[in-house]
C-alpha positions, 0 to 999 in steps of 0.5 A: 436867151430872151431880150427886150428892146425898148426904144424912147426916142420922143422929145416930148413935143405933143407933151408940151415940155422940154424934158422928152416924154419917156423922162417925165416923172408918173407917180414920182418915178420916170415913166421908161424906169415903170416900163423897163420895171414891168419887163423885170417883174416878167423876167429877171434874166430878160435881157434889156437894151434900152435904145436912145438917142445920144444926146439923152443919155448923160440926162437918164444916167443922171437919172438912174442916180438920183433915183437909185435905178438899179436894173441893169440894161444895155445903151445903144444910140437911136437912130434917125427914124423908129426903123433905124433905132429898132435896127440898132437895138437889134445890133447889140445882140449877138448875130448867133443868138438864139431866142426871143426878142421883143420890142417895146415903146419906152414910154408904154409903162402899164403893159401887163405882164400876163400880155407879156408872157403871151406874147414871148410864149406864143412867138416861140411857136410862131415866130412873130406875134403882136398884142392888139385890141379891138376898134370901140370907136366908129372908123371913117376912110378918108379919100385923096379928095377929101370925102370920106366914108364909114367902114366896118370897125370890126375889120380893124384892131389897134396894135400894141407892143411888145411885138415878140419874134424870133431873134434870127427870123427879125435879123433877117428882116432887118438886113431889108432897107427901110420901105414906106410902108414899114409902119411897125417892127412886124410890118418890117417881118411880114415884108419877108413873107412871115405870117404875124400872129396876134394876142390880146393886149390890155387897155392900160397899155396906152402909149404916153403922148399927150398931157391928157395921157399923163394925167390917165397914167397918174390915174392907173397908177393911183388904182395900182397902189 
């Protein structure tokens, strides 16, 4: 069996609005609704759980109402930090669970769903897999005194999610406490010494953080209708 967890525990801070960046309307729809809507258009049978902070969850039942959202999903607690949330999605899946499961941000709404099926098809082979996309832009290293130097782009790549793995191979890595250097979910798997595969993403795939990145989602799904 596969799963999707998809972790939404922004306040919407950056975004400038009380109303926490995964509820605020695109397109007339929530954005964690369009994003939980592309995992459906991949896979009917995925499995969802849908992580969240406690005190959002009454505001996104209230949602799922008024806008009549009907696909079905799991609701676990977050956590206090993105480990512990992804720790806690984990959790509700069955410890003898066979599969694979991936891990979403809930406010990443346009990930296709050709990176999707890449990355649940290459982690049955592999194990651990992330999307990822070329560095455009020319990089600086800031040192601890401040200077800094240009370094080579073509080093580096921007990493998207979902980032896919075998369910038993991420129960493993979880049962690690949390380290510092834990900046994503496959930080977590290569911690046990697992290699972490990596697929192309897409551009659409932003991560909604800034009203500036609303406005570019309002305008991809103008050019999807």
């Amino acid at each position: 069996m596969d799963y999707i967890i998809i972790v939404a525990g922004g306040k919407g801070l950056r975004m400038g609005s009380e109303v926490p960046k995964q509820f605020l309307p695109i397109g007339g729809k929530p954005v964690l609704m369009r994003t939980m809507e592309r995992f459906r258009e991949y896979d009917g049978a995925l499995r969802i759980i849908l992580v969240l902070p406690r005190e959002q969850q009454d505001y996104w039942q209230r949602l799922c109402k008024e806008h009549r959202f009907d696909i079905g999903h799991t609701l676990v607690d977050g956590g206090d930090t993105r480990f512990a949330s992804s720790r806690n999605g984990l959790r509700a899946i069955p410890d003898e669970e066979e599969g694979i499961v991936g891990i979403h941000d809930g406010v990443r709404p346009f990930v296709s769903v050709e990176v999707i099926r890449r990355c649940y098809d290459m982690a049955r082979r592999c194990g651990a897999v992330i999307p990822v996309l070329p560095v455009t832009d020319t990089l600086r290293h800031i040192d601890e005194t401040g200077g800094g130097r240009n370094v080579l782009r073509s080093d580096y790549r921007i990493v998207q999610t979902p980032q896919t793995f075998d369910i038993q191979l991420l129960k493993r890595a979880f049962l690690q406490p949390w380290q510092p250097r834990f900046t994503d979910d496959a930080s977590v798997v290569e911690a046990l010494g697992h290699k972490v595969e990596m697929t192309e993403g897409n551009r659409e795939n932003i991560k909604l953080t800034t009203p500036f990145d609303l406005k570019t989602g309002e305008t991809i799904v103008n050019c999807q209708l």
